[in-house]
DOVEXMAR-465297 format. One record per residue (C-alpha): residue in one letter; residue number from 1; x, y, z. Coordinates in nm, 2 decimals. Example, Ala and Ser with C-alpha at 12.3 -4.5 7.8 and 13.67 -1.06 7.14 Angstrom:
// residues 2
+------+-----+--------+--------+--------+
| rest |  nr |      x |      y |      z |
+------+-----+--------+--------+--------+
|    A |   1 |   1.23 |  -0.45 |   0.78 |
|    S |   2 |   1.37 |  -0.11 |   0.71 |
+------+-----+--------+--------+--------+
***
This chain:
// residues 242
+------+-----+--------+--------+--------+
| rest |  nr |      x |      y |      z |
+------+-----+--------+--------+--------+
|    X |   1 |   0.77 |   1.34 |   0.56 |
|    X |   2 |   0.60 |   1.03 |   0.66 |
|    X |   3 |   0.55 |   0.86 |   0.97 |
|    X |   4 |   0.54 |   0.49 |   0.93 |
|    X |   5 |   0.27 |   0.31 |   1.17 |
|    X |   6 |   0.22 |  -0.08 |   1.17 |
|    X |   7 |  -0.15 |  -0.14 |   1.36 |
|    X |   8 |   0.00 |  -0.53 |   1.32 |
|    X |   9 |   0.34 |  -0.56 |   1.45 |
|    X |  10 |   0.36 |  -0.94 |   1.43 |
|    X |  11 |   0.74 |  -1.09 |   1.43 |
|    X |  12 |   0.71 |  -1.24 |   1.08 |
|    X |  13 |   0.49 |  -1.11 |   0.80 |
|    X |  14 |   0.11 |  -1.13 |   0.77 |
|    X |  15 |  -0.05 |  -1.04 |   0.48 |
|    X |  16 |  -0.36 |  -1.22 |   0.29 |
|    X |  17 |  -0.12 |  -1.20 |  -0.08 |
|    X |  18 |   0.23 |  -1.30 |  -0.10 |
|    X |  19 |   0.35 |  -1.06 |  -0.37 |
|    X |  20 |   0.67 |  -1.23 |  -0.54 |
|    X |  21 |   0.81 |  -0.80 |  -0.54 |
|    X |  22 |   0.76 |  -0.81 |  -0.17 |
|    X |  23 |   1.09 |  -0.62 |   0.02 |
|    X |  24 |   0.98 |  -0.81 |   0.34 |
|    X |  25 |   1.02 |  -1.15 |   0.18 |
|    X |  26 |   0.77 |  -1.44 |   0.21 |
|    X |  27 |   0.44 |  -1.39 |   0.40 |
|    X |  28 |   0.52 |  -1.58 |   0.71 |
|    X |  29 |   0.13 |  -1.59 |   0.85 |
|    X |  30 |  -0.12 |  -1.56 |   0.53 |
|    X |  31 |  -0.46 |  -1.45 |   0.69 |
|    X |  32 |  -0.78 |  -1.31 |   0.58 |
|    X |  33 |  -0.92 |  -1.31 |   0.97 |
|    X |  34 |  -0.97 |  -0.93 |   1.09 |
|    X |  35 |  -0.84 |  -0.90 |   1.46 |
|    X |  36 |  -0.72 |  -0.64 |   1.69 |
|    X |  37 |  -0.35 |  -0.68 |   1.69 |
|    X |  38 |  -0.18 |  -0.40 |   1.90 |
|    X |  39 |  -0.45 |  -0.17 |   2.10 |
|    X |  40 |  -0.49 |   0.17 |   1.98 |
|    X |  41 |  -0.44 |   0.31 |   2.27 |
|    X |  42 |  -0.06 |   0.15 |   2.29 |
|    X |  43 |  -0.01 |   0.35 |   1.91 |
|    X |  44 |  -0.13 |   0.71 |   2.05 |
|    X |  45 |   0.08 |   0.65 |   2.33 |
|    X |  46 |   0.43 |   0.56 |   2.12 |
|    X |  47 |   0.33 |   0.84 |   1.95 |
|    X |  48 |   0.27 |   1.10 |   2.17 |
|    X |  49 |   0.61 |   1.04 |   2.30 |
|    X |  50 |   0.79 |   1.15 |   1.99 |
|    X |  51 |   1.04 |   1.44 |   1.93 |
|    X |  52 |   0.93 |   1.73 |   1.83 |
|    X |  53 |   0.95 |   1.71 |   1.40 |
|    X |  54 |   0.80 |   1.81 |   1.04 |
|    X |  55 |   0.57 |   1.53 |   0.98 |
|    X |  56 |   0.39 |   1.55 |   0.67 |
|    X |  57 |   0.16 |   1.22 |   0.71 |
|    X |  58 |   0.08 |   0.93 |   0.99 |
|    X |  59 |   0.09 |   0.66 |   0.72 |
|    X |  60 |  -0.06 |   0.30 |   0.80 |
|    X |  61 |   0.13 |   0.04 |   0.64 |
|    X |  62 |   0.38 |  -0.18 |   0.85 |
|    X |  63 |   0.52 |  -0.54 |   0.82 |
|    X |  64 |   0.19 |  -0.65 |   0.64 |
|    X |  65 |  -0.17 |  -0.58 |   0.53 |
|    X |  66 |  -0.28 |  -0.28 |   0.79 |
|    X |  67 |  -0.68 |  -0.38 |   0.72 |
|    X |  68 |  -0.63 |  -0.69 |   0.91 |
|    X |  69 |  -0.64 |  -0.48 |   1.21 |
|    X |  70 |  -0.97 |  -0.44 |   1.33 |
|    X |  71 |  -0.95 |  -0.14 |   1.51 |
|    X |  72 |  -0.77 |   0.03 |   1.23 |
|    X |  73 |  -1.04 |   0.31 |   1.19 |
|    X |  74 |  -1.04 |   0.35 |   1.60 |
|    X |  75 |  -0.66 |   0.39 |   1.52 |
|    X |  76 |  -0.73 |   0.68 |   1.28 |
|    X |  77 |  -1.05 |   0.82 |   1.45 |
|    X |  78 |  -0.84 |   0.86 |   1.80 |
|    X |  79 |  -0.44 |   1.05 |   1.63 |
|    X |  80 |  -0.68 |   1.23 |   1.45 |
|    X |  81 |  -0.80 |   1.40 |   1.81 |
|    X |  82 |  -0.47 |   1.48 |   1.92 |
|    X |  83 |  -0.26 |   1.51 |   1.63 |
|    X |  84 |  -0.25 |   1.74 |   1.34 |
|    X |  85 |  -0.08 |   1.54 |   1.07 |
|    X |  86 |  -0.26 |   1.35 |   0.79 |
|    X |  87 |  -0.34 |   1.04 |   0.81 |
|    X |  88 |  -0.29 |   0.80 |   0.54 |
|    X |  89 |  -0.32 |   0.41 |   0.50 |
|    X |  90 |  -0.11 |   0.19 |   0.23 |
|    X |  91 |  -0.33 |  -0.10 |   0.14 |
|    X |  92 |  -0.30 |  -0.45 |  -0.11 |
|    X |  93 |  -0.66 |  -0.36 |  -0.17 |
|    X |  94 |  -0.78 |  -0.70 |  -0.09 |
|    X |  95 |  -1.01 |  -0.63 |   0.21 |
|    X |  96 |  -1.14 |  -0.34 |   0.02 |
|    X |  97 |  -1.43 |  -0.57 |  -0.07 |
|    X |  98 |  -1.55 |  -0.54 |   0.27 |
|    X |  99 |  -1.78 |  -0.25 |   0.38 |
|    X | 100 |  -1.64 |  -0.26 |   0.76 |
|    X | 101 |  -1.29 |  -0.22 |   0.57 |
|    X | 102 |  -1.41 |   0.07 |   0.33 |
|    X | 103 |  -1.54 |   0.23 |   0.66 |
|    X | 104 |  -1.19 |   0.25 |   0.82 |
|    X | 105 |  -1.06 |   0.36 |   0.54 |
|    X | 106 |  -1.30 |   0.62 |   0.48 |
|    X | 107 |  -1.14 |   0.82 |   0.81 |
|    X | 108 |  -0.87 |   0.84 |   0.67 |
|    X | 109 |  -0.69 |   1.18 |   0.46 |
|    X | 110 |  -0.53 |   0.93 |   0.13 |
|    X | 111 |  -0.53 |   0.60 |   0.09 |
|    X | 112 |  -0.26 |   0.39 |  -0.16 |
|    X | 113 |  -0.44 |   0.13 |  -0.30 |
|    X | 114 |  -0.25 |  -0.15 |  -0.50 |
|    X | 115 |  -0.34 |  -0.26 |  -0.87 |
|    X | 116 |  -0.09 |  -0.48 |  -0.99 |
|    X | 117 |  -0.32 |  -0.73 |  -1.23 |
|    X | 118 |  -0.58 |  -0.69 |  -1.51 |
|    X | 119 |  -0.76 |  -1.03 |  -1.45 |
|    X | 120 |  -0.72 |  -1.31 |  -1.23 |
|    X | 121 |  -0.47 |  -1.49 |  -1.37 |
|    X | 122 |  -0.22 |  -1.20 |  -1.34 |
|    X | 123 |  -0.33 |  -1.14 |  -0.98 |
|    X | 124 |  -0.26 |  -1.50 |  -0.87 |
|    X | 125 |   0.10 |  -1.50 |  -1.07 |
|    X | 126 |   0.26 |  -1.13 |  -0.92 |
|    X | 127 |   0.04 |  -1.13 |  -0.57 |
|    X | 128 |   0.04 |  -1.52 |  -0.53 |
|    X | 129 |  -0.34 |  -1.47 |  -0.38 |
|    X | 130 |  -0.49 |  -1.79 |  -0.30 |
|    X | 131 |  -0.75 |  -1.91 |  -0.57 |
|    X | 132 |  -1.05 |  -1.84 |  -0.39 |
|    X | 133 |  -0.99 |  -1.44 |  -0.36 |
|    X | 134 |  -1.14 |  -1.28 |  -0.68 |
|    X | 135 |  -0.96 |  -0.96 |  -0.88 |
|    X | 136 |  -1.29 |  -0.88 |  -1.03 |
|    X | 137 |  -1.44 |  -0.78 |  -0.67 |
|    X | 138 |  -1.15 |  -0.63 |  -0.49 |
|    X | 139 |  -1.17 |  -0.37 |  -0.86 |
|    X | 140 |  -1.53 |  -0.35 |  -0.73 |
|    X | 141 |  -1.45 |  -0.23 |  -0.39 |
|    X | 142 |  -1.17 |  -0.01 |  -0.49 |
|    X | 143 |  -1.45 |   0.15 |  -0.71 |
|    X | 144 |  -1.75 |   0.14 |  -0.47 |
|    X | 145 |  -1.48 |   0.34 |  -0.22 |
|    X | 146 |  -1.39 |   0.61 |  -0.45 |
|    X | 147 |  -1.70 |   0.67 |  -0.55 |
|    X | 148 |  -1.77 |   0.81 |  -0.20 |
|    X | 149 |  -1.45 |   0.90 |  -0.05 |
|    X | 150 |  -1.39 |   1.27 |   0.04 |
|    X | 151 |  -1.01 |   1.22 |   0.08 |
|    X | 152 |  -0.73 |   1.16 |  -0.19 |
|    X | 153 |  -0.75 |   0.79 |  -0.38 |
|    X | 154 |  -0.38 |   0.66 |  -0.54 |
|    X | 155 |  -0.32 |   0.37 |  -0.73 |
|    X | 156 |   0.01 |   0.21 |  -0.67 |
|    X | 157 |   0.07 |   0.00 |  -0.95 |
|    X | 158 |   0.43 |  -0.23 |  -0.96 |
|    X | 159 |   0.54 |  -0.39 |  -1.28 |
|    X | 160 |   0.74 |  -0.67 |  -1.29 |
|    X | 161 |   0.84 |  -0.91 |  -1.59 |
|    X | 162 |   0.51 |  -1.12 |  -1.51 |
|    X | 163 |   0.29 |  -0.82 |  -1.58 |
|    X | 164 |   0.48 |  -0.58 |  -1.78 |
|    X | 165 |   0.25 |  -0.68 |  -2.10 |
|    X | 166 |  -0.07 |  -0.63 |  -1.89 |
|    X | 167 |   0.02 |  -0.25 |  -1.90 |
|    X | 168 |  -0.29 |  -0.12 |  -2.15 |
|    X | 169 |  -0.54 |  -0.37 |  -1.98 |
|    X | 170 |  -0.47 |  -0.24 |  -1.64 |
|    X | 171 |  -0.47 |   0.11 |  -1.76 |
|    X | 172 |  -0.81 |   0.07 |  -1.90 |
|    X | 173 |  -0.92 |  -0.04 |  -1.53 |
|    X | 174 |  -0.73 |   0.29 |  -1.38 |
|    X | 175 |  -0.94 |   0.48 |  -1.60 |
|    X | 176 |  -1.27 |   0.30 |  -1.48 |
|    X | 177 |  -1.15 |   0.33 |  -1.11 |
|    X | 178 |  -1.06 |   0.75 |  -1.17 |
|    X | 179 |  -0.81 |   0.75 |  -0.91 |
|    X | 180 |  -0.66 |   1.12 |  -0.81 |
|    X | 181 |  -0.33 |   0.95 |  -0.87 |
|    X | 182 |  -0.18 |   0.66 |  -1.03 |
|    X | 183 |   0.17 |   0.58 |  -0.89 |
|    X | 184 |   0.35 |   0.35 |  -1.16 |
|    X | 185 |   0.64 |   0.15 |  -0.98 |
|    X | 186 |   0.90 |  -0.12 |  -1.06 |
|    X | 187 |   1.08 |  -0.25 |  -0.75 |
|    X | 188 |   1.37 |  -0.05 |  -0.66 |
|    X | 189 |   1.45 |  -0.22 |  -0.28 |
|    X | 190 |   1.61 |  -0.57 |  -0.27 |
|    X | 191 |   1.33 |  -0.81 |  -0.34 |
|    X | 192 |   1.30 |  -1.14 |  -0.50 |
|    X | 193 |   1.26 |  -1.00 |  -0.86 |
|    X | 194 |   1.43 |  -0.74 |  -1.10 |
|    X | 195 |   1.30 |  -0.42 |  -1.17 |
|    X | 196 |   1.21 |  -0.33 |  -1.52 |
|    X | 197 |   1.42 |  -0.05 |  -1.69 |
|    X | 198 |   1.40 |   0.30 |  -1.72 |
|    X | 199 |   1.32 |   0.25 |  -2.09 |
|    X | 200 |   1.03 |  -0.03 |  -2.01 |
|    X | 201 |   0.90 |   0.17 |  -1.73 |
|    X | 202 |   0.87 |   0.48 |  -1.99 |
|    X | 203 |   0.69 |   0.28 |  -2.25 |
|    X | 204 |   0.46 |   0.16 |  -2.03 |
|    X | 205 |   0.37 |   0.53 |  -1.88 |
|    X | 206 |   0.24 |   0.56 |  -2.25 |
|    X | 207 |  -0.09 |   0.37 |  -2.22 |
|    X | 208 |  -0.22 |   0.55 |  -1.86 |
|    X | 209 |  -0.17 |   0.88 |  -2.11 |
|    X | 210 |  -0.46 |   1.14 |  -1.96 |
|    X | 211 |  -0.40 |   0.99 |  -1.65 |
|    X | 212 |  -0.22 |   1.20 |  -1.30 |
|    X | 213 |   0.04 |   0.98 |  -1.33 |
|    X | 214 |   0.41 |   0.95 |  -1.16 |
|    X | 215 |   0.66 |   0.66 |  -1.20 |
|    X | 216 |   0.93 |   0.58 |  -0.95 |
|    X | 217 |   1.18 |   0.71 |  -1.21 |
|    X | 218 |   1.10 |   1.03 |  -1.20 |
|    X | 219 |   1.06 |   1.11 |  -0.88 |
|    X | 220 |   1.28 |   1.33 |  -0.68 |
|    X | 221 |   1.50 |   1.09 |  -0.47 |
|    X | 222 |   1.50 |   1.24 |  -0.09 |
|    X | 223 |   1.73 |   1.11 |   0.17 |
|    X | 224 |   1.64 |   0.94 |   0.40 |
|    X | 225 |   1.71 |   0.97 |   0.79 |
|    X | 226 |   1.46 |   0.72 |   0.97 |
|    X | 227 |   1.42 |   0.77 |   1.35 |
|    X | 228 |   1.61 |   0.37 |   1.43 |
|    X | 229 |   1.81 |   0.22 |   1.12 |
|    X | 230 |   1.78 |  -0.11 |   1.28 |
|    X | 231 |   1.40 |  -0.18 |   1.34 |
|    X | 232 |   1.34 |   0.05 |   0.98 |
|    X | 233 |   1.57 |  -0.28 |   0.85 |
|    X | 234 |   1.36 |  -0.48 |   1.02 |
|    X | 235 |   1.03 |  -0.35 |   0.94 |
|    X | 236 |   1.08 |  -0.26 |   0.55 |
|    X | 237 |   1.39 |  -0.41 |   0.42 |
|    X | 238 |   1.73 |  -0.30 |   0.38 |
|    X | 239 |   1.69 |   0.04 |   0.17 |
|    X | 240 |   1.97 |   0.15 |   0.27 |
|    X | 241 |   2.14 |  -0.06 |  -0.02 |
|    X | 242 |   1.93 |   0.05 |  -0.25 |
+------+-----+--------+--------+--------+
***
């Protein structure tokens, strides 16, 4: 059971990629700059006033990138004194490149960390990154942050039509990276694109063989009972058509 936190909390979008799978829709502010957002004393606070429940995980991720926030380590450094959940941040991966950014994440219990491209040609076609962001360094951070991390390091990988025939190169890079999981994903929620098949996914689970891998497929599918229906809606998409 996760609890979903967004340390941005802007009305539109704002992301530094503009993946064309995005469930959100088009990045409405596109920004590399690192800024505090919402306070981090405003989150412990919203928080603290929750229901008594079974949550698993206080999972960073939101209506964006979460690493734009600047406090997000502050964030994570203060639930972690007063709450005994988890703490886990979803990440793009971009700002992963930056030590400050590898810091944060570093406080954290597991961190999901996107790989959807094998060079940067793939990168700038499924994550629309502008030109001057380079694949070859945000694989560099991913792999000077493992190489340290204490906590648990996933790859979320989703394959789309424009990358489906990347599948062995980006494997290869999964295997350099030695991630404790590799999550292999084709978009299930409404988005601008189709998902790939069962069959396609399948085939493609073939070249991360060796690998702790799980696909989307063959997951158990929980139900799910979010807190508000309307700001989840807001905040993530309409999943409750899919």
């Amino acid at each position: 059971m996760s609890l979903g936190i967004d340390p941005v909390s802007t009305k539109d979008k704002t992301c530094n990629l503009d993946c064309v799978y995005c469930q959100l829709g088009k990045t409405g502010s596109l920004s590399f700059e690192r800024k505090v957002y919402v306070e981090a004393q405003d989150i412990v606070k919203e928080i603290a006033g929750l229901p008594d429940m079974q949550i698993d995980y206080l999972t960073f991720s939101g209506r964006g990138e979460p690493t734009l926030a600047k406090n997000l380590g502050e964030m994570i450094r203060r639930l972690r004194a007063c709450r005994k959940e988890k703490i886990a941040v979803i990440t793009n991966s971009v700002l992963m490149t930056d030590p400050g950014v590898r810091q944060d994440l570093a406080a954290a219990d597991f961190v999901l960390a996107k790989l959807d491209a094998c060079d940067q040609e793939t990168f700038l076609s499924v994550n629309h990154a502008m030109q001057d962001v380079s694949f070859d360094k945000i694989v560099q951070g991913i792999k000077i942050f493992q190489k340290d991390f204490p906590g648990k390091l996933a790859l979320q990988i989703m394959f789309v039509e424009a990358n489906k025939n990347c599948a062995e190169k980006i494997a290869k890079i999964a295997r350099e990276i030695a991630a404790d999981e590799v999550e292999i994903n084709t978009p299930l929620r409404p988005c601008g694109v189709k998902p790939l098949s069962q069959e396609e996914l399948a085939a493609i689970k073939k070249y991360f063989d060796g690998l702790p891998v799980k696909t989307v497929y063959e997951r158990e599918r929980k139900t799910v009972v979010p807190l508000d229906d309307q700001d989840t809606v807001k905040r993530h998409g309409n999943f409750l058509d899919s």
